[in-house]
N, C-alpha and C positions, 0 to 999 in steps of 0.2 A: 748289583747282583743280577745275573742274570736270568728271566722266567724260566719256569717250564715250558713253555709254547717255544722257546729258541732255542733251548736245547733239544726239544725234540725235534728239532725243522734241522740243526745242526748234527744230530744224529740222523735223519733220513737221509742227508745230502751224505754225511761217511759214508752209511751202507751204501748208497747209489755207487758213489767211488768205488768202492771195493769189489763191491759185483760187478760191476762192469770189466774188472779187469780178471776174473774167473775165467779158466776155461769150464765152460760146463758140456766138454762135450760137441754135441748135433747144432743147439741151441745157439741163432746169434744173440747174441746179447751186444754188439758193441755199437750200438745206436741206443741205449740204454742210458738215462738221464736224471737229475734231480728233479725230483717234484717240485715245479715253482711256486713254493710257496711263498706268499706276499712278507716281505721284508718291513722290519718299522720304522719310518720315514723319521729324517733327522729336522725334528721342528723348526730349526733355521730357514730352513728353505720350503720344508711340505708342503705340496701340494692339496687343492679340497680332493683330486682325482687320489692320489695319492694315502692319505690319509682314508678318506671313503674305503678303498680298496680294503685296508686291515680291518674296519671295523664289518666290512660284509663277510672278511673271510673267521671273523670271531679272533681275531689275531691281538684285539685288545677291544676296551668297549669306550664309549662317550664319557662313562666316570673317569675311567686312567684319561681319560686323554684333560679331562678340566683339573684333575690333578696333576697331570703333568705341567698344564702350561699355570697354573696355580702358583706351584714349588720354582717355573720360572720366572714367575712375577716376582715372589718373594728372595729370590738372588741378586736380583738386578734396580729394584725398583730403589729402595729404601736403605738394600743392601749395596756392599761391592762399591763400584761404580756410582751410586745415588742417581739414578738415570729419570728418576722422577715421571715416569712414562703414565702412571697410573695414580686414577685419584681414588676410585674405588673399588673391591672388586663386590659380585653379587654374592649373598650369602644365602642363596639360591640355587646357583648355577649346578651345584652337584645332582637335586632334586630334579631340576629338570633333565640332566644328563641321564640320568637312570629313569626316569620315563619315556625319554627317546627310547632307549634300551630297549627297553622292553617292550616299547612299538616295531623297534626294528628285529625283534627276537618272533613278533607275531607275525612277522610278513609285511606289519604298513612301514613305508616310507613315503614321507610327507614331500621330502625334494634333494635335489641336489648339497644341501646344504645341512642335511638331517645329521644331527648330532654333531655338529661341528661348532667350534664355539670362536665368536667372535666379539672384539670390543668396539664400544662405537663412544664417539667423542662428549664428552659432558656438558653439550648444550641440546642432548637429543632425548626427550623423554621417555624414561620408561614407568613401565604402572609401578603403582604403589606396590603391589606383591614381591615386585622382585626385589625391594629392600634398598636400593639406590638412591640417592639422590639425583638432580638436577641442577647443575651451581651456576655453569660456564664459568666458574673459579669462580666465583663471590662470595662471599660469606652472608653476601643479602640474599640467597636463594637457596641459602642449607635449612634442610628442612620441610620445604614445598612439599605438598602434596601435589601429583600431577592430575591429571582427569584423567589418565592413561596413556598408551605406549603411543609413541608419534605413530605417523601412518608407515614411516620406512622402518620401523621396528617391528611394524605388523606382518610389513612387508620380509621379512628376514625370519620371524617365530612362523609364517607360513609353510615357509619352505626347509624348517625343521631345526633353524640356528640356534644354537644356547648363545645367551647373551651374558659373555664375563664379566665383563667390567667398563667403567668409564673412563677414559682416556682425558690426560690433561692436556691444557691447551694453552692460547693468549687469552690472560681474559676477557670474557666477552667476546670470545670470539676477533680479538685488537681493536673492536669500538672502545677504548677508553681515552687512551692515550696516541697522538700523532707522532711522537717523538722520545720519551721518556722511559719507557714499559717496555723489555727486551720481547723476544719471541718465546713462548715458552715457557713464560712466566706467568703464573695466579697467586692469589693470597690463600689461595684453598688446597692447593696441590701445591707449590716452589715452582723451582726454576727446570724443568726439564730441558734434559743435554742431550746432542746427538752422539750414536755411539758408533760411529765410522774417528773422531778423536775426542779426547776428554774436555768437558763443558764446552764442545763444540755447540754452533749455535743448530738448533734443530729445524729452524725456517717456523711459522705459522700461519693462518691458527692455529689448525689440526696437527702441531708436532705430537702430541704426542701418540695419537693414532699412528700417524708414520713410523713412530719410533717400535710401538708393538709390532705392528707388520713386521717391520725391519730385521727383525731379530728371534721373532717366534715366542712372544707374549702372548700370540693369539694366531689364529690363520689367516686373519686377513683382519681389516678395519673399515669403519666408516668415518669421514667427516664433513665437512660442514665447509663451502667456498663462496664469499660474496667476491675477493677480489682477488685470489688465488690462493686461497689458502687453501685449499688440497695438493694443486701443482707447487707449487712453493715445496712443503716439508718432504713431498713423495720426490721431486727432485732432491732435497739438499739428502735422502734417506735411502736411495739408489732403490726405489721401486714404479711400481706402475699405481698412477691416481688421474682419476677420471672428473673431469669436471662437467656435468650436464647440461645440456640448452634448461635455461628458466624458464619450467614448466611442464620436463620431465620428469622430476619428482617432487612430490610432495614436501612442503614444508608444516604441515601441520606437525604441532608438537614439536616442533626446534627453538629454540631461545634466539628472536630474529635480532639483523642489523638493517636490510631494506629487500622490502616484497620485490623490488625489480633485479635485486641481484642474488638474492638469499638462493644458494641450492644446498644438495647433499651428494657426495658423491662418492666414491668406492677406494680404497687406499689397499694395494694388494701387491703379492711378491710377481705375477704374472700375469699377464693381458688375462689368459682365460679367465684366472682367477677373477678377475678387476668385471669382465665380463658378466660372470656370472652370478655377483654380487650384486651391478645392476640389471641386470633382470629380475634381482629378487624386488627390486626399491623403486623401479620405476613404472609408470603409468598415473591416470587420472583420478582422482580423490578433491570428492564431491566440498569437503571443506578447505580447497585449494583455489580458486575456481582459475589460475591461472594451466592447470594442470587439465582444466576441461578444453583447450583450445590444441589440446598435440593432437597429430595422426595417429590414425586408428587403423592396424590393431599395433600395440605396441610391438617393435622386431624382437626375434629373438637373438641377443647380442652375442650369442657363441656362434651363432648359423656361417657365417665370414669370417669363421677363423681357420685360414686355409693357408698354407707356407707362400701357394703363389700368389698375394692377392693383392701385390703392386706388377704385377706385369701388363702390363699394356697402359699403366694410369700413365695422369699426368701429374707432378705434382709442382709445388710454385713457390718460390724463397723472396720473402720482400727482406731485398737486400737494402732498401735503406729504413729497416727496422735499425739496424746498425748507426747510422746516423744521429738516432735517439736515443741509443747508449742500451738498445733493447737485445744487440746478439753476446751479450758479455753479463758476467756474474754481476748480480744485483749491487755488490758492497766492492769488485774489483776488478782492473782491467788488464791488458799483455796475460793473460792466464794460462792461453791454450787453449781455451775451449773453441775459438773458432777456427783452428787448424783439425779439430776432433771432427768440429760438425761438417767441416770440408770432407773429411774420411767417412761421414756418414752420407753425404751425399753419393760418393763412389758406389758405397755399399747397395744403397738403394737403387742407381742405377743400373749394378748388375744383378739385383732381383726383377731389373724389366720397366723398370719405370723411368721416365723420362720427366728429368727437373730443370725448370725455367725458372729466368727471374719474375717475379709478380711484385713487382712492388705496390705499395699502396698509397696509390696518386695523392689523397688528401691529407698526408701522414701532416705538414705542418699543421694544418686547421685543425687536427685531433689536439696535436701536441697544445697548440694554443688555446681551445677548446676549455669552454666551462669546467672547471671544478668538479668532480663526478662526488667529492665529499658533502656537496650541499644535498644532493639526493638522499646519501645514504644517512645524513643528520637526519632529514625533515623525516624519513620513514623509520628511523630508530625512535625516534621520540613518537611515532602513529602505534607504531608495530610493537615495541616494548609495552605500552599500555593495553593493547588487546591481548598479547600473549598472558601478562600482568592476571588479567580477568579471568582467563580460562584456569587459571590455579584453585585448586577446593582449599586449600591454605598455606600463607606466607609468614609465617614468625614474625617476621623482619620490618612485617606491613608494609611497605612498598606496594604503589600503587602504579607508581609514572617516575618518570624520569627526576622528574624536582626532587621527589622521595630518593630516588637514587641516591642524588649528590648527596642529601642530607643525613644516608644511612652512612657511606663511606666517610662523608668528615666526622662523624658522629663516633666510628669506629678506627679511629687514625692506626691504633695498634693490629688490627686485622688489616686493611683495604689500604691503609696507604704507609705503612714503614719506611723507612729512610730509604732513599733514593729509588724510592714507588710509587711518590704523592700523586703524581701528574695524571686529570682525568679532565683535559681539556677538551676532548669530543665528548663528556657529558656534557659540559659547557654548554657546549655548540649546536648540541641537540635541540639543548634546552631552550634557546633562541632563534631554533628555526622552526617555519610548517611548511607544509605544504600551498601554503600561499603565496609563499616568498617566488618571488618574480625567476629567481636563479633558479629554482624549483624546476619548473616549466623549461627553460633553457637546459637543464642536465637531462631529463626526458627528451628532448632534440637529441641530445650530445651522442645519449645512445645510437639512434636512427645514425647520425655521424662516422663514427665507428663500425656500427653492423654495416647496412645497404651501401652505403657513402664509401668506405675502409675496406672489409673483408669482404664482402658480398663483390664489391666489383673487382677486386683484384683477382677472386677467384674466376667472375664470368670473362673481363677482358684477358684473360692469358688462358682460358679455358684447362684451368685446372682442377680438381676436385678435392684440394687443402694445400691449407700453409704448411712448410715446417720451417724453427728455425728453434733454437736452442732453450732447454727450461734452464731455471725454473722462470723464464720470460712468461705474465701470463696475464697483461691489464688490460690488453688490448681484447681478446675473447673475452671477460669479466666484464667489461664494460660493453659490450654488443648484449652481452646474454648468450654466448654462442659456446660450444660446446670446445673440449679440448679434452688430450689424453697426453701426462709424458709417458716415458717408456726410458729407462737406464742407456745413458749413451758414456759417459767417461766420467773421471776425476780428476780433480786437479795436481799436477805435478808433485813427490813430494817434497821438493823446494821451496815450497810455498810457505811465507812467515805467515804464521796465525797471529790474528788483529783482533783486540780487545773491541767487543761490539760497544760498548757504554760503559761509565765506572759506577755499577752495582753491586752490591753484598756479596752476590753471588755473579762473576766473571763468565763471560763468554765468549768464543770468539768465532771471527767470520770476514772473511775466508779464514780457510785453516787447511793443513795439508790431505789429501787423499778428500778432500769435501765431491763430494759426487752429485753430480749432473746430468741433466736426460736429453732429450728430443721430443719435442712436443710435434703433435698434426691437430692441425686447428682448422676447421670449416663452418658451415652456415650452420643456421638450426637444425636443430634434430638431424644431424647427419654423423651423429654416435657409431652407427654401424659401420658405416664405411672408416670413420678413425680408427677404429678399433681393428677392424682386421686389416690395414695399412699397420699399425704399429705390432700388431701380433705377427705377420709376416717379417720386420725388422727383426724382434725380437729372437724367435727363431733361428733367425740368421745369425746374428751375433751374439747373444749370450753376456752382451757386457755387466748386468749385474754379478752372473758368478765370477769377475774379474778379481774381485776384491770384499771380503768379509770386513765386518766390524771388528772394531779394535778387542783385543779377549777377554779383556774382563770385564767387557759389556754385553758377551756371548753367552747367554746361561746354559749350564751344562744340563741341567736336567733332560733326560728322555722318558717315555713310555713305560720302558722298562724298569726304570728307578723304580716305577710307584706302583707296583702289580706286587 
């Protein structure tokens, strides 16, 4: 049905029509116009500019707007489709939406992000008030008390965000299993699907933040990337995900896998968007301390969002990334995508920028290069036990990693069900430290990768970033360096869908119309300059609006429904 507010905005625009075509006479009237009144944004796609807009003009308020995307969680999630995107929502979020309100009815606004509601991934703490748990899927972690909201939740309720709900993921974030455990999968939430095709795979860990973003579960999302899991699902989910230099943002209050690779980063329909998300989450927080060695003062990430803002760069393609099977779909090959990323180089050159090859001289030593898993054992088994301790209570009792294994085989019917068993990176946690000789050797590997790898491909070709196709992303991951995709194409629809593994619940991957981006990858802390490089793409091409998710993973619900 439609409000009152539309029909009166549809009756003004009549009379404008009509009158204008009056003779009245002396009087010109024929420059005579509809009142632009703000229109209500189709949640699919909405913008925070967008969205903001009606609720400044009273065109609806923060309550309609958590009940709409509410009504579309509850079509899509559990319903329809079974898209599994969500593992809980806040039973809060309406309370805080109506005291936005009525801050914003008194004049304050808090930020950019005021009364907007966003969901962030279920290994990211929030306080106990807002009624959530904290799982990263386990059943060993229902129930936790937290000590309070991580620091990038602090960071996001500053600038005025409602926080709906918790997004499903890999458990744990894919520390469990190396080979067994599909993407997308928990024993707390199922099997979450991409909805570009049915039980398509939705990439991890963060699928299921992608998948809200994707489709207007929420206006945007956060998640969680040790080794691409932001780039990963925001590629296979055709939007923009930012992954930040380690030590950007704060990991306090996230459920870690390893302090040198652990970040958080922004999962959004549009660079501004993705932009403006980090600004709300990044900077130095004093129980980080790797967060106390960034440049000061933090930029502000929208400032270089300007259409021209590849003209005169330079940028650099290490084309024998390709060699190492790094310019093509993670799971397939002959696809197209590197005749796409051919057509994005074009693009880019006729926004003004000039692209070279950069290859990265040391690429076999990487390739042959330490193990980067031994890192991330010895600091999941450090880092799970300090996380462990800052909880005010565990049900589960869990203390460290040995507890782990012992809760999961203890609970086979929760944690490990038929063709789920497999948690051979607890294993391997559990048998490594920080002492271990390979330890020491994967801390090189980094330095390797960064200085050794990206660092000099970019100073010997004197470029100012890589690109070359998402969702490629272990090479930034493993530096600690920073990276954004940005929607570049999909895959033909000829493409046979491929069963990922044979579990309960089937996935597959590749699969047709799977969508893929363009990544820009540079040194530390050089977020700014990615960002408004992929926002000028962006701009230009529009490849996201090429193609919508499959429909009945598109929830109808709008605004107006629920007024």
């Amino acid at each position: 049905m439609l409000s009152h507010r539309l029909l009166l905005t549809a009756l003004a625009c009549l009379l404008g029509i009509v009158s204008a075509n009056i003779d009245f006479g002396a009087r010109d009237l024929s420059a005579r116009k509809c009142i632009d009144y703000p229109a209500y944004p189709d949640l699919y796609e909405a913008s925070f500019a967008e969205i903001t807009a009606g609720l400044e003009s009273g065109l609806y308020t923060s309550v309609d707007l958590v009940k709409a995307y509410l009504a579309r969680i509850d079509e899509v999630n559990l319903k329809g489709p079974v898209l599994r995107a969500v593992i809980e929502t806040s039973p809060v979020a309406l309370a805080e939406a109506a005291k936005l309100d009525a801050l914003r009815k008194n004049g304050t606004v808090l930020g950019p992000l005021h009364g907007i509601p966003i969901i962030v991934k279920d290994n990211i703490d929030t306080q106990p008030e807002d009624g959530m748990n904290t799982t990263a899927g386990s059943y060993a972690l229902v129930g936790t008390i937290t000590p309070g909201d991580a620091a990038v939740i602090k960071g996001l309720k500053k600038q005025g965000a409602i926080i709906l709900a918790k997004a499903n993921l890999s458990q744990w974030a894919f520390w469990r299993s190396s080979t067994l455990l599909p993407s997308g999968w928990t024993s707390v939430g199922g099997q979450c699907t991409n909805p570009y095709f049915p039980f398509g795979n939705p990439s991890g860990s963060s699928g299921g933040s992608a998948i809200c973003a994707a489709i207007g579960l929420s206006a945007a999302a956060l998640g969680s990337d040790t080794g691409g899991s932001v780039i990963y699902p925001s590629s296979y989910q055709n939007l923009v995900g930012i992954r930040p230099t380690i030590g950007l943002v704060s990991r306090t209050g996230v459920v870690p896998i390893s302090e040198h690779h652990d970040t958080v980063g922004p999962i959004a329909r549009s660079v501004t968007d993705a932009a403006i998300l980090l600004n709300a989450i990044a900077g130095p927080d004093a129980s980080d301390n790797y967060t106390l060695a960034q440049p000061s003062p933090v930029p502000d990430y929208t400032a270089g969002l300007k259409k021209d803002a590849l003209k005169g760069v330079r940028l650099g393609v290490p084309r024998n990334f390709n060699n190492a099977g790094w310019f093509t779909s993670a799971t397939s090959t002959n696809t197209g995508i590197d005749t796409v990323f051919e057509q994005a180089i074009a693009d880019l050159e006729a926004l003004g920028a000039t692209v070279v090859e950069a290859n990265v001289t040391n690429i076999n030593d990487i390739l042959n290069g330490t193990n980067v898993y031994y890192i991330f054992s010895s600091d999941f088994r450090k880092d799970l036990e300090e996380y462990l301790a800052t909880l005010k209570y565990v049900p589960s009792g869990i203390k460290n990693i040995d507890d782990l294994i012992d809760f999961d085989n203890a609970h086979p019917e929760l944690e490990e069900p038929l063709t789920y068993e497999s948690q051979d990176l607890f294993y391997q946690s559990a048998n490594t430290s920080i002492d271990d000789p390979r330890y020491r050797q994967t801390i090189a590997y980094m330095s390797l990768v960064g200085k050794g790898g990206i660092d000099a491909a970019l100073n010997d070709n004197n470029v100012t970033a890589l690109i070359f196709p998402s969702p490629q992303s272990t090479f930034s991951a493993v530096a600690g360096y920073p990276q954004i995709t940005v929607p570049l194409g999909f895959l033909p629809p000829y493409t046979a869908p491929v069963q990922v593994q044979n579990h309960t619940v089937q996935t597959y991957d590749p699969f047709p119309g799977l969508p893929f981006g363009l990544t820009f990858a540079g040194t530390g802390y050089s977020e700014a300059t990615l960002i408004s490089y992929a926002y000028a793409f962006e701009q230009a091409t529009h490849h996201r609006l090429e193609k919508r998710a499959y429909w009945e993973a598109i929830p109808k619900t709008q605004i107006p429904d629920v007024q």
